[in-house]
Each structure stands twice: as C-alpha cells, then as structure tokens.
N, C-alpha and C positions, 0 to 999 in steps of 0.2 A: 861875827862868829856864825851866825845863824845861814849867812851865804855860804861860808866853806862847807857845814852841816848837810844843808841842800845837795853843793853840787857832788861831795860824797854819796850822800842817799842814789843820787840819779845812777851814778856810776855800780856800785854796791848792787842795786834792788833795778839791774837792767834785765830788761825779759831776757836775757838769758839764764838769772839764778832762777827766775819763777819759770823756767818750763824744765831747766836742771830739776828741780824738785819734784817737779809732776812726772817728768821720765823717767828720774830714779826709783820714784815712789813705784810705779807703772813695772820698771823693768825689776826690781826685785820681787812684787807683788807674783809676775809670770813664774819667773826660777822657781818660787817657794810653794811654787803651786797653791795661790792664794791664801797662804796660811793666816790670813786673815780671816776666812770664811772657815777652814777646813778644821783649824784646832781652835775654834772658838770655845768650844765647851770645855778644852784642857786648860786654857787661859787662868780660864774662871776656876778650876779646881783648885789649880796651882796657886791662885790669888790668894786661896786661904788654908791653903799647907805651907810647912816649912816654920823652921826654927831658927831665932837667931844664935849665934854664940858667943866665946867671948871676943871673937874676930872679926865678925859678920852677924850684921843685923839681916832680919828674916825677911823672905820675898814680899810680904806685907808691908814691913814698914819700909824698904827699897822703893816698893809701890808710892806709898803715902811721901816721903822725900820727893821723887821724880814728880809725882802727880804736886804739890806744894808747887816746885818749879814751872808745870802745864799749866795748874790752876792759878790764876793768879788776873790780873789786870787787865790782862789782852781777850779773859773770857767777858768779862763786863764794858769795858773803857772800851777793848780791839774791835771786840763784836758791832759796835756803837759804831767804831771811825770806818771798821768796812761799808754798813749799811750807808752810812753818811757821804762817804767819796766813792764807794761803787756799787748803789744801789742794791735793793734787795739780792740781784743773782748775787751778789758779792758770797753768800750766804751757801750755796748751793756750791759752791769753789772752795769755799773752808771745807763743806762735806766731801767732795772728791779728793783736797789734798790729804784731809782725816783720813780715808780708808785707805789709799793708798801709799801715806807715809806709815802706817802700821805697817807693815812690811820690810819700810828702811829701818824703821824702831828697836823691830827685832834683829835685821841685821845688824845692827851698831852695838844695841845692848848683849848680845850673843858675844860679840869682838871683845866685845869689854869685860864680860867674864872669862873667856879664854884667852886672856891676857893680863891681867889684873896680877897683882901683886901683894905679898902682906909685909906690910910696913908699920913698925912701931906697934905690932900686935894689933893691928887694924891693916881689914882689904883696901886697898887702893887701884884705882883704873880709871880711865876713861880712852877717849880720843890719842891723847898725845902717847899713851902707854901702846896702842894695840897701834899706831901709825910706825911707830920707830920699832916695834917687833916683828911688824907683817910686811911691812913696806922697808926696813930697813935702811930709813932715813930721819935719820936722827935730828938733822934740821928742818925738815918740814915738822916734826914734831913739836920740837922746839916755837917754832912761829905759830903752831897752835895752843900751847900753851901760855904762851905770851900775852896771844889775843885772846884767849876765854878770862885770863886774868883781869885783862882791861873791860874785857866786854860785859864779865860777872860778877865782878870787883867794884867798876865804877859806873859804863855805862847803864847796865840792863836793872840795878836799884830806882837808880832816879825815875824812871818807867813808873816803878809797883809803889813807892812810898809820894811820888807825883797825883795816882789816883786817889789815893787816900788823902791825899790834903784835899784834892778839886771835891771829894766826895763829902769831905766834913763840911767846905763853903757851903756847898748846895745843902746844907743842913743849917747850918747856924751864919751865914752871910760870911760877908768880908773880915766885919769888923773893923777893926783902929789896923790903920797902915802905919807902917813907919818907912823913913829910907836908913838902908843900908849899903854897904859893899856889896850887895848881891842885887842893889835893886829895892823899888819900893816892894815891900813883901806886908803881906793880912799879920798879927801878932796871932791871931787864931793858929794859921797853919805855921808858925813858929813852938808856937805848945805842943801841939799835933807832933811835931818834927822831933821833938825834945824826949817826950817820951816813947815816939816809935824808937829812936835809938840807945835809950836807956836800957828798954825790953832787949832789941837786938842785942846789947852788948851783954846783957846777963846770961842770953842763952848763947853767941857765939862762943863765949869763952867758956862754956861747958862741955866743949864738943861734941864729937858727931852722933854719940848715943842721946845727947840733951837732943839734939834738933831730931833725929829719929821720935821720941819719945814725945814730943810738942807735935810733931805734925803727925801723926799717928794718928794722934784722938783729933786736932783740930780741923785737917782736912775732910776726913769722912762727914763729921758733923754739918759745917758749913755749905760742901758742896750737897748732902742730903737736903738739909733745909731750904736751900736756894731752889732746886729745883723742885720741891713741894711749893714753893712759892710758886714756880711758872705752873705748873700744872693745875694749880689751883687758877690762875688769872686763863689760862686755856681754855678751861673746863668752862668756867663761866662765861667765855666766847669761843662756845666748840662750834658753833655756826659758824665762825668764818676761820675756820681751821683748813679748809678743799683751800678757801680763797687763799689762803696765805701761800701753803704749797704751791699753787698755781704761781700765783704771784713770783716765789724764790725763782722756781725752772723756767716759769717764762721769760723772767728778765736776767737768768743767766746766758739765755742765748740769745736774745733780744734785747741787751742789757738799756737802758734809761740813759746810762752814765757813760756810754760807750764800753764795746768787747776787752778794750785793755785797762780800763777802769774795775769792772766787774772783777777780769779773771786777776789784774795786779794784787788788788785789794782784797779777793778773797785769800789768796796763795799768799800774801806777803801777812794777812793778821792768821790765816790759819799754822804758816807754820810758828809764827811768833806766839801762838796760843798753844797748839799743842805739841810744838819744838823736833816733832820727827826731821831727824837728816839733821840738823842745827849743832848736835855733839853734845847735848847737857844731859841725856836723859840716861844716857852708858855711863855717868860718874854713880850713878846711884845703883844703877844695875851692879859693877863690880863690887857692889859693898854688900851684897846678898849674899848671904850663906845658902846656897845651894847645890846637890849632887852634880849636877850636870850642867852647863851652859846656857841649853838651848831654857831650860825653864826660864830662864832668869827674861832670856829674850822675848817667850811668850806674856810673860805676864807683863812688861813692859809693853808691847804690842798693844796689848787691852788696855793700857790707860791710856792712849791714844783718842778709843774709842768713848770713855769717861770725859775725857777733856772735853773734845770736839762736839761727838754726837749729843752729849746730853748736853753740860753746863753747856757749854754754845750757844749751843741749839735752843736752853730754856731764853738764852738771853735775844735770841732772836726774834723767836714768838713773841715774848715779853710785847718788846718794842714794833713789831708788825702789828702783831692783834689791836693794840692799843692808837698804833701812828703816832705816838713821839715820837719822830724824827723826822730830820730834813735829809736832801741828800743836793748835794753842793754839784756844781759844772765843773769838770775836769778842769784845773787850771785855773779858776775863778774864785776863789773861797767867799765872795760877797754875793754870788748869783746862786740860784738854787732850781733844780728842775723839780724837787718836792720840797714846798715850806710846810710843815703843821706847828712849827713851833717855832718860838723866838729866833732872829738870827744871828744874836750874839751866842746862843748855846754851843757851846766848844765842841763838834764831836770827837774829838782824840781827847774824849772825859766820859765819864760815867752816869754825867747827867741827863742823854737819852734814855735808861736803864731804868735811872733814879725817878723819872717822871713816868715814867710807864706803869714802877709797879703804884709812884705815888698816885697815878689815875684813878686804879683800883681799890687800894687802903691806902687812903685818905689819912695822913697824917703818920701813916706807918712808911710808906714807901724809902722815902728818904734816906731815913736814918737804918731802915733796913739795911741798904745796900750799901750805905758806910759801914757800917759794919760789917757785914759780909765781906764786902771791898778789901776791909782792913785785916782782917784773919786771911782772906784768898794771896793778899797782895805780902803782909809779911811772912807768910809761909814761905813765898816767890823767895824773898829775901834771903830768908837762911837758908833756902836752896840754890840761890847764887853763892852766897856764899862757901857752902858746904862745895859746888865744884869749883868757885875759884880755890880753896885747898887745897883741893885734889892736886892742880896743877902747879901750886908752889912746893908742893912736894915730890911732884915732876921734875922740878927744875934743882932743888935741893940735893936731889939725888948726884946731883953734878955739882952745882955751886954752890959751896955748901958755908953762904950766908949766914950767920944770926941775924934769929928776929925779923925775919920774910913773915914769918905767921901772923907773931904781934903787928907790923906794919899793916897786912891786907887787914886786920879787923879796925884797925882805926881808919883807914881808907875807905870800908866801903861802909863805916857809920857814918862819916863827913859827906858818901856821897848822897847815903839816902837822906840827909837832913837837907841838902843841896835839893834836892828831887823832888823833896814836901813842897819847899816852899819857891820854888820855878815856875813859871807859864808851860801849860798841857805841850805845847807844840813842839817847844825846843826838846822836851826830856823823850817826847815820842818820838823826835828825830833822833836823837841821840843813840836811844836804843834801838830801833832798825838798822842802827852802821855795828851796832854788837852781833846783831843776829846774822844779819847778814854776812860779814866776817869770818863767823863761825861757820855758818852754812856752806858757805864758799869752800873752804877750808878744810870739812868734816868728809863734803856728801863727794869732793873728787878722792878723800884719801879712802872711802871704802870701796866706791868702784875700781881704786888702783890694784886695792886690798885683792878684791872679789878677782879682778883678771889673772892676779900671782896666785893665789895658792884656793879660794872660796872656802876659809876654814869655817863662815857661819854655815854656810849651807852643807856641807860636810857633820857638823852636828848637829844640823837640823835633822838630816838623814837618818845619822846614827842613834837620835834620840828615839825617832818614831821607829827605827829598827827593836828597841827594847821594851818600846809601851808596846810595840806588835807580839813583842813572844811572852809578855805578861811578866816582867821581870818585878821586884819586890821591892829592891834599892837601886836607884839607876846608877851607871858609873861612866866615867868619859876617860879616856886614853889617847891622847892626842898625838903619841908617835904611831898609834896601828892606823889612825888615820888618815896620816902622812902631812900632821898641823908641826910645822916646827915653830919653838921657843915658846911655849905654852908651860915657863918653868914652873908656874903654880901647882897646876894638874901634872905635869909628869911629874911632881917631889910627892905630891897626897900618892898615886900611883903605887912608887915605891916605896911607902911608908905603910900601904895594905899590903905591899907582897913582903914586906918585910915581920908584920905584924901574921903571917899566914905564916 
C-alpha cells in the first residue's frame, strides 16, 4: 500500500501543483491590487463585526471554523516535517506561499459567498456550488465534491487525530503493544483514539452551530497560548533571533537540502497548513452571515495570515532557536546533513516541536504540546468534517440518498481512530493525496471561474466602491454587476425592494 501511496504523492505534489499555487497566489495577489497589504486594517475590523443568525453564523465564528481547519497539525507536526526534509528555507516558502495565497483565499472565499445557497434553514457553499454556477459544469463539480468527501472525510482525519496519538507517546511512551488487524498498535494510543472519537461523535451530531460554538472559544484560546509560549522561549533567546532569520533566507536560496527540497516542502506543508487555493476554507466562508461577499472574503484572507505568519512561525522559532531538529538528504531518510537529535525521531510528528519547547520547561514542554496538538488537531476534525457535509449535501441536492449524513459521521470516526493509532508516515502520505486532489481541482476551477465572468473581483471593486462613499449598510446586486446565478443575493435583493 505504501508503494501505490508514494507513487500517487510523486504524481499529485509534481512541481507543477507547487509553482500552480505560487502563481496563482502571485497572479490574484497583482489583479487585487495586493489586497493583502491594502485592506489589512478592514480585515481586522470586519474580524470583529458582524452577527450571526438563525441561517448564518457570524464572520467570527466562520473565522474560528476555517481557522480550526488551518490550525491544526500541519502548524506543529508540518512545520517540523518542512524543516526536517527541506531545511530551514523550507520556512521562508511557507511565508511567501502565506502571503500570497491570501489573495487566492479571498478569491475562493468571495466565490463561495456569492454562490452559496440556504439549505434546510442553514447557508451552504463552497467549491463544488460556485464551480457548477460560474463555470457551469456540473461534473467537474461533481468530481470535486466526491474528492473533498474522500479527502475530508477519510483521508485529511488520520493526519490530525495521527498527531495526537505520536504526541501523547512522546509524553507517556509506547506502552503494552498488542497485535491487531490494523497491526501491532501501543493500547495507550487505542484509549487516546477511543475517546477523541467519542468527543467527535457528540459534537458531530449536534451540528454545524455545536461545532461553530466549540471552536469559537477553543481555537482563539489554544492558538493565543501557543504562541505566548514561542515568544516566551524567543524572548529568552532574542540573541539569536538576526541568526535564525538569516539562517531561514539564506538557506531558502542557498537551501542545505537542495532548491527543490526547500521550495517542495515549504509550498507543499505551507499550503497544507494554511489550506489557500486547496477549496476547504470557502465551506466556512459561505456560512457567514454577511451584507456583502467581499467581507466574508477579507476576513478569510486574514486567517491566512494567523495560520501561517504567526502559529507557523512561533513553531519555527521554537524549533530553530532551540536546534531540535535534524534535517534528513533528499531521498535518504537514514542520512542527515543536520543531526542535533536522535535519528529515530520521526519528523512528519510533533516531536521536534515537543523537544524544543521541552528544552526550555523542563517537564512542561511535552505534555504542553499534546495538548495543544490535541485541541489544534480535533478542531482540524470537526472542520473536516463540517466541509465534508457541505458536499454531501452537494450531492443530495441530486441524489437524493438516505442517510449519506449518518454514513460520513461514522466514516470519518472510523477513520480518525484509524489515524490515532497508524505510523506518522503512512497517515502523512495519505493526507498530501487529499490536499493535493483538492488543490488541483479548486485552484484550475477559479482561474477558469476568473477568465468567464471575475465575479470576485467585480465585488471586490464594488465593495470598496461603497466603503469609499461612506455607506452605512453595505449591499451587493449581482445582476447590476453583470454576476449571473448569484440566486442567493438577487432573492435577499428583491425581498428589500419588496419590503421598500
């Protein structure tokens, strides 16, 4: 299995997705007049206005879901496997596809508002809705909803509930092994497994305002704390804070690990971390209750900037400042061109991370970062979840199955208990052929989008047209802008001039 796994990845994650991402990022980035720099400060306003209803939850907790999905394993475990296989520049590559996927982020999350639908007294969108209304291809949608099902459903769990078992080991050992059908497996990360999916199951079946309402409070807190933690172990080696910098840029271009090492492995864990262009982060965008589109799209934009620039980044430091880590030969995984630590330490795990901050608190580190791990990583979860729904309800719309719902929730409990208790390498492979899939899939259907008709940049336009004349309530009209099938917004539309 593990060979087919491989020669997928090779094909999947060929420099051709990783420089698609960096151009797409690049070329929306140009059109939007780097609206990543320019409405930075609208971002953040918008971050913390807005209400939810009984339809739509608020641009906050839309934030907090999406950010659940960014935040999650690939900021701890990913950050660890870039440095590990593509040296420190690896680092400096997550930061350039971060700023410049802000730009496809809001493109995507924009599409997804302006398309979005309400279903069963709840918003619905993502990907597969704004492809078959803008592109009007209904089977390419189709094939993306299929694959985010697989990819968010079964593959991209075992990833997040994976770390959380490697990260409870490195805290309380192996333990008593037994064999199973699955393999000799620790009984430790069998308990671990047992109850991440009991939790899972209590909050999946309360739907999408349970999982709004849990990660709301859980992610703010978590990723604050985390990065009080790096900035505390910084602080106390703010001397070799130039050094590390230097260190990221000079071996982004001068990389240790070789240039396709460096740029693979920054590009391939930065978008797996902070998911721009990938299609997961517009499920949550269309479930925000907001006046206009384009908001929805900026404040998405900005957890780009959360994911990436900061958690990342604290995880990066962490592990620089300190030198827990090795960084493996391209193609070698027993050779190393940096040892500081043991070479059994797994880098696609958390245990780089785990020793870093354990360097500095001593007996704290550890178990820290299990748990941290474990809130970052099940949040991940119910935000897979939360868009594999999206898309079975994609498909419902047409095939109209019983019990597609109940199936995805007991599938992607089976898979995360699958995921707990798996070796780091397989579940990390597994998940790269999800992202990848999606990415593939997402970042040609909005450049197809962008050629026919550019309805996000069209309300990008039209948004800052009305912050410019000082408007009071913003409003979007998508036939004056010449957006067609935008049925959402042209029915609210004539339900104001009906209500006038």
């Amino acid at each position: 299995m593990e060979e087919v796994v491989t020669f997928l990845n090779n094909i999947i994650w060929s420099p051709v997705l990783i420089y698609l991402c960096l151009g797409t990022g690049l070329f929306f980035s140009v059109l939007t007049r780097f609206v990543q720099i320019r409405l930075f400060s609208e971002m953040f306003r918008l971050l913390l206005s807005g209400k939810s209803s009984d339809k739509g939850i608020s641009s906050f907790q839309a934030l907090a879901v999406s950010l659940s999905g960014r935040v999650g394993t690939g900021n701890i475990a990913g950050v660890a496997a870039a440095i590990g296989f593509g040296g420190p520049g690896a680092v400096f590559w997550m930061w350039v596809v971060a700023f410049l996927g802000s730009a496809t982020a809001y493109i995507e999350s924009t599409l997804a508002q302006i398309y979005k639908e309400e279903v069963d007294g709840q918003y619905r969108g993502g990907p597969a809705y704004y492809i078959e209304k803008a592109m009007g291809q209904k089977w390419y949608a189709w094939f993306f909803a299929i694959a985010t099902i697989i990819a968010t459903g079964l593959l991209l769990p075992m990833v997040q509930s994976n770390g959380i078992g490697e990260a409870v080991v490195q805290v309380f050992g192996q333990g008593t092994t037994i064999d199973t059908a699955l393999g000799t497996v620790s009984m430790i990360k069998v308990y671990v497994a047992t109850g991440i999916v009991m939790l899972l199951g209590f909050i999946i079946f309360g739907g999408v305002k349970r999982i709004a309402n849990f990660t709301q409070v859980v992610v703010p807190f978590m990723a604050l704390a985390y990065i009080i933690i790096a900035v505390v172990i910084i602080v106390l080696n703010i001397d070799r804070v130039p050094e590390i910098f230097m260190l990221i840029i000079g071996d982004a271009f001068t990389p240790m690990a070789g240039v396709g090492a460096a740029i693979g492995w920054g590009v391939k864990r930065g978008v797996y971390s902070n998911e721009a262009g990938q299609g997961t982060g517009p499920h949550a965008a269309a479930a925000a209750e907001v006046e206009h589109p384009a908001q929805q799209g900026l404040v998405q934009a900005f957890s780009v900037y959360i994911d990436t620039i900061f958690v990342c980044s604290a995880t990066a430091f962490m592990i620089l400042i300190t030198g827990m880590y090795n960084v493996h030969v391209p193609g070698a995984e027993e050779t190393f061109i940096i040892q500081n630590i043991a070479a059994d330490v797994a880098a696609n795990s958390p245990a780089y991370t785990q020793f870093a901050v354990e360097s500095v608190f001593t007996g704290v580190g550890k178990p820290f970062i299990a748990l941290a791990l474990f809130f970052f990583a099940f949040t991940t979860i119910l935000a897979y979840y939360f868009i594999a729904e999206n898309n079975v309800y994609y498909i419902k719309r047409t095939l109209k199955l019983p019990g597609l719902t109940f199936t995805l929730k007991i599938l992607i409990m089976l898979a995360t208990f699958y995921g707990t208790v798996k070796a780091a390498d397989l579940a990390w492979a597994l998940g790269d052929i999800g992202v990848g899939m999606m990415a593939w899939l997402n970042i040609i259907g909005i450049l197809i989008i962008f050629f026919m008709a550019k309805p996000a940049i069209k309300a990008l336009k039209d948004y800052e047209a009305q912050k410019q004349a000082g408007v009071e309530n913003y409003t979007f009209d998508p036939k004056a802008l010449g957006i067609e099938k935008a049925d959402f917004w042209e029915k609210r539309i004539k339900n104001k001039q009906n209500e006038q």
